[in-house]
N, C-alpha and C positions, 0 to 999 in steps of 0.2 A: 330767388324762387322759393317756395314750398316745398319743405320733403317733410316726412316724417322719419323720426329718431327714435332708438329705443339709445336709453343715456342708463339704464343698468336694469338690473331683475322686477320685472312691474312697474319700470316707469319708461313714458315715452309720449312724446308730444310732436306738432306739430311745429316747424321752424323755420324761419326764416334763412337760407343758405344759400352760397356761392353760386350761380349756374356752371354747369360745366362747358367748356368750351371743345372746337371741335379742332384737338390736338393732333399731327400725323398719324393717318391710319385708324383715324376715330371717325363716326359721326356723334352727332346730336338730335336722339330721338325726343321728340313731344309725344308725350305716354299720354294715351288716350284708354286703355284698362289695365290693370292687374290684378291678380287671382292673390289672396291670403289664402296659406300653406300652411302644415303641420307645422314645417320646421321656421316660419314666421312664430307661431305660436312659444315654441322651445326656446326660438331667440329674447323674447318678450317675457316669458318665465325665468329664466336665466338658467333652465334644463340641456341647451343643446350640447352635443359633443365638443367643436368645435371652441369652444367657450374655456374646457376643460383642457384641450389641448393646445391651445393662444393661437390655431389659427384663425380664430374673430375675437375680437374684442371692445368691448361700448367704448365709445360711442357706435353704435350700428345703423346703417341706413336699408333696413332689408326692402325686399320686393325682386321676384325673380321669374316669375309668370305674368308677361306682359305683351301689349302690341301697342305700337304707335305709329309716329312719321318722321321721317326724316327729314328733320330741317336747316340743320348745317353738316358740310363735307367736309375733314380736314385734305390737310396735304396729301396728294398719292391718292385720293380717295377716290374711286369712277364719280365722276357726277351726275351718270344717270340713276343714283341711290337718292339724289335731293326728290323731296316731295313724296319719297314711295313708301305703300304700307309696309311696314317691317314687325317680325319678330326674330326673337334671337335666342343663339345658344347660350345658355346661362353658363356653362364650361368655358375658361377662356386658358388655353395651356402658355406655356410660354414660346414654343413654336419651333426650338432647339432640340431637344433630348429627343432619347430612340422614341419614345410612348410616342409624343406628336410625331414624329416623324410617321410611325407606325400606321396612325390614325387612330391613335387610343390616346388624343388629346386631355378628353375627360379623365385620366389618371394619371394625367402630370401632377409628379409633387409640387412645381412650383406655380399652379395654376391658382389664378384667379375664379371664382364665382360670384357672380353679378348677387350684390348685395347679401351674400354670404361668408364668404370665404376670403381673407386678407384685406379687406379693407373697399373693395371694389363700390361705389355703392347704388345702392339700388332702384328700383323704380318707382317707389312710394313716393314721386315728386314730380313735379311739373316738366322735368327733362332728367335723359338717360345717358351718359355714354357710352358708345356701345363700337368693338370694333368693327371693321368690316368684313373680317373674316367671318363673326359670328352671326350674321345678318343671312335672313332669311325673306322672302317676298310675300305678300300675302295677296290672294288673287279677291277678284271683288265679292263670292259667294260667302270669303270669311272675313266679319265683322269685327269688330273691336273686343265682342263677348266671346267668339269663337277665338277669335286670332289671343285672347290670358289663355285660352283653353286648349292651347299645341303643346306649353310645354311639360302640363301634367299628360295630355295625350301621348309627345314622343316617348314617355316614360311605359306608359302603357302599352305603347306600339312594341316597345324592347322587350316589358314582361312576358308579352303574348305573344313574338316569336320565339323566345326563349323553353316557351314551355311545348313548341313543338308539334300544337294539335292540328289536324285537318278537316277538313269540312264533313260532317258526317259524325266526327267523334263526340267527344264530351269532355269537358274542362271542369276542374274544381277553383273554384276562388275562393277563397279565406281575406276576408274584410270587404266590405261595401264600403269603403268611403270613395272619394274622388278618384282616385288612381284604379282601385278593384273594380268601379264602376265603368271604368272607359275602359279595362281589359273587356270584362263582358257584354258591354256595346259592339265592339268592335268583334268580340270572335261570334257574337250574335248576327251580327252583319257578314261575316265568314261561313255560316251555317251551321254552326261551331253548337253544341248543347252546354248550355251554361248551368250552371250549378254553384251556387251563394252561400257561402256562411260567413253568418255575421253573431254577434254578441247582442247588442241591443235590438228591441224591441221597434224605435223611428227609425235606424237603417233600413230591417229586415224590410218594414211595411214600405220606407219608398223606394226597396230596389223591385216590393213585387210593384208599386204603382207602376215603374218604367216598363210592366208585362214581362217579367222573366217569374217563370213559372214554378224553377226550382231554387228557394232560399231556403235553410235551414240554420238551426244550431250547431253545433259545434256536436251534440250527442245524440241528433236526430242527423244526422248523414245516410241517407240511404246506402244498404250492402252494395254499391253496384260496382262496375270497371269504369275508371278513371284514364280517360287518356293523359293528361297531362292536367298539371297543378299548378296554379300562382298562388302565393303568399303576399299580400296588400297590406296584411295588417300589422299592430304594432305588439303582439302579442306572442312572447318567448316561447312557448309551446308547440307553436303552429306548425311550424317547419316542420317539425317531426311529427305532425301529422300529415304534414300533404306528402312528406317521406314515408309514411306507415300508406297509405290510401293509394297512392300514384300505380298504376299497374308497373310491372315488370319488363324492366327493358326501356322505358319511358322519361320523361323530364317533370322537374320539379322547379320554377321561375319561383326567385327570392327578393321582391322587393320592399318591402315591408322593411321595417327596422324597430326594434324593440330597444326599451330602454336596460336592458341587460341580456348576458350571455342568453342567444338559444341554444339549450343541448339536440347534439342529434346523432344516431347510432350510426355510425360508422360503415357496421357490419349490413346493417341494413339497404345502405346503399351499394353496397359493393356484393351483397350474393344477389342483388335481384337488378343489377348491372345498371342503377339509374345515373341520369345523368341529372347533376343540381348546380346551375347559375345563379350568381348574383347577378342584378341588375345596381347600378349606382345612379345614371340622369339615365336624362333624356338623349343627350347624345349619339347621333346613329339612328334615332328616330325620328328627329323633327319632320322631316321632306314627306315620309311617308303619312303624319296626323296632318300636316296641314293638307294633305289630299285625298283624307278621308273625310275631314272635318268638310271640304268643301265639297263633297263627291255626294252629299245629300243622302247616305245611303245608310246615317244614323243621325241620332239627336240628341245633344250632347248639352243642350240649354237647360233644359230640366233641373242640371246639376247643378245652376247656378242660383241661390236663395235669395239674393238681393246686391243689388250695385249701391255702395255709401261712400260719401266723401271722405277727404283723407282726417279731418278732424273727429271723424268716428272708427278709426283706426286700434287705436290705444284701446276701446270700449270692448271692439271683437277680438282684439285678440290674447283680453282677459274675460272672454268666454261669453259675452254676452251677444243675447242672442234675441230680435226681436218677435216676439208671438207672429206679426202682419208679415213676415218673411214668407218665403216659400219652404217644402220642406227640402229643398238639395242640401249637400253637404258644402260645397263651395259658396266664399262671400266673396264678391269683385268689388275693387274701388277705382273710381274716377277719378284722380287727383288734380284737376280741375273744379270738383264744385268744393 
């Protein structure tokens, strides 16, 4: 079959590979979309963490926001999973230790992540394996573009209850790209008063195109009271700001990740009693985006700039970008054409 490889820092192609088979307690999905990611890009740069720390190593087959079908069961497998829409957890623990026992799968040390993490690999190819624990159902409202678009959403679902806010209040977001966008969809869709800051100039203009009324800079923030704060973006500062801005008594969601230490006062959090999460996936989220995603009660396509085959792969995700595109932040591929 077809997958796409990244074989070391800027380089990656398209290739001809093994299919995988559907081994005990596995299927064999037919990827019909996946969503390119930040940390697709990082793998592709040769920036990511994991790269530093040997748990990935090139050759790599990334791709980890995906939907398709199920078309072989292994051994043990229900086989009412043959033939059904699926998405899935990209976290795959080992199923042993306290974490998964816990249901804190997602920080298993010895965990697998679908086309990130140990070798697992990914969905940039004409088939997935995928266990069936991490299988999820996709009902018929959510489509091939919605069903790449659960696992940046479960991630958003976690930001956005993390930081606590109720219907009626007001939320700060820091970064408009994919992830900060579906927080503030979604608490927009909650009642939630959303509040944008972004850095650039094409984020700012298409989070106001999506009609959210308040984006700013980073030094144009209005004085007001902040119920709660998510961090999206990739920028070491920010924390400590949604930590300086976040009212008193309140929450601060962290999911954003910069490419170096953020500083953050300590004292700050502790005399004005906030409370500050990391978010790491989606984990613990998915169930609830694919039934928002399918609940019609936002719109989430917008995000998506263009669907390209897998041989234009390697083109985006050394940053090219085509003018006829849409302006979302999100590129999906069909690994099919």
């Amino acid at each position: 079959m077809r997958a796409f490889v990244i074989s070391g820092p800027g380089q990656g192609e398209v290739r001809d590979v093994e299919p995988p088979r559907a081994e005990p307690g596995l299927v064999v999905v037919e990827v019909d979309r996946v969503g390119l990611c930040g940390t697709d890009e990082e793998l592709f740069s040769g920036g990511m963490s994991y790269l530093e720390t040997a748990e990935a190593a090139y050759p790599v087959r990334p791709g980890h926001e995906w939907a398709g079908r199920v078309v072989e069961v292994g051994e043990g497998v229900d086989a009412s999973w043959m033939d059904a829409r699926v998405t899935g957890d990209t976290m795959l623990g080992d199923g042993t230790c306290h974490l998964c026992r816990s249901g804190r799968q997602h920080l298993c040390e010895n965990r697998y992540e679908i086309g990130l993490r140990r070798g697992w690999p990914g969905a940039l190819a004409e088939r997935l394996p995928v266990p069936e624990r991490a299988l999820l159902r996709l009902p018929d409202a959510v489509d091939p573009q919605l069903g790449a678009l659960v696992e940046p959403s479960g991630n958003a679902v976690r930001a956005l209850r993390a930081a606590g806010v109720r219907p009626g209040e007001r939320l700060l977001v820091f970064g408009p790209g994919t992830i900060g966008l579906l927080v503030a969809l979604f608490a927009r869709a909650d009642g939630v008063e959303v509040h944008l800051v972004g850095r650039g100039e094409r984020s700012r203009g298409f989070a106001t195109s999506l009609g959210f009324e308040h984006v700013w800079t980073d030094d144009t923030i209005p004085d007001l009271r902040y119920d709660g704060a998510v961090d999206a973006s990739s920028a070491p500062q920010l924390p400590a700001r949604a930590i300086e801005l976040v009212d008193p008594g309140r929450r601060v969601s962290l999911i954003g990740i910069a490419g170096e230490p953020s500083p953050a006062d300590t004292q700050g959090i502790i005399f004005r009693e906030l409370t500050v999460m990391g978010v790491l996936s989606a984990s613990g989220g998915l169930e609830e985006a694919i039934e928002r995603l399918a609940s019609g009660s936002l719109d989430a396509r917008p995000l998506v700039a263009a669907t390209v085959g897998l041989d234009e792969v390697a083109g985006v995700l050394g940053g090219r970008r085509d003018p006829a595109w849409g302006p979302g932040p999100k590129v999906h591929v069909d690994p099919r054409r």
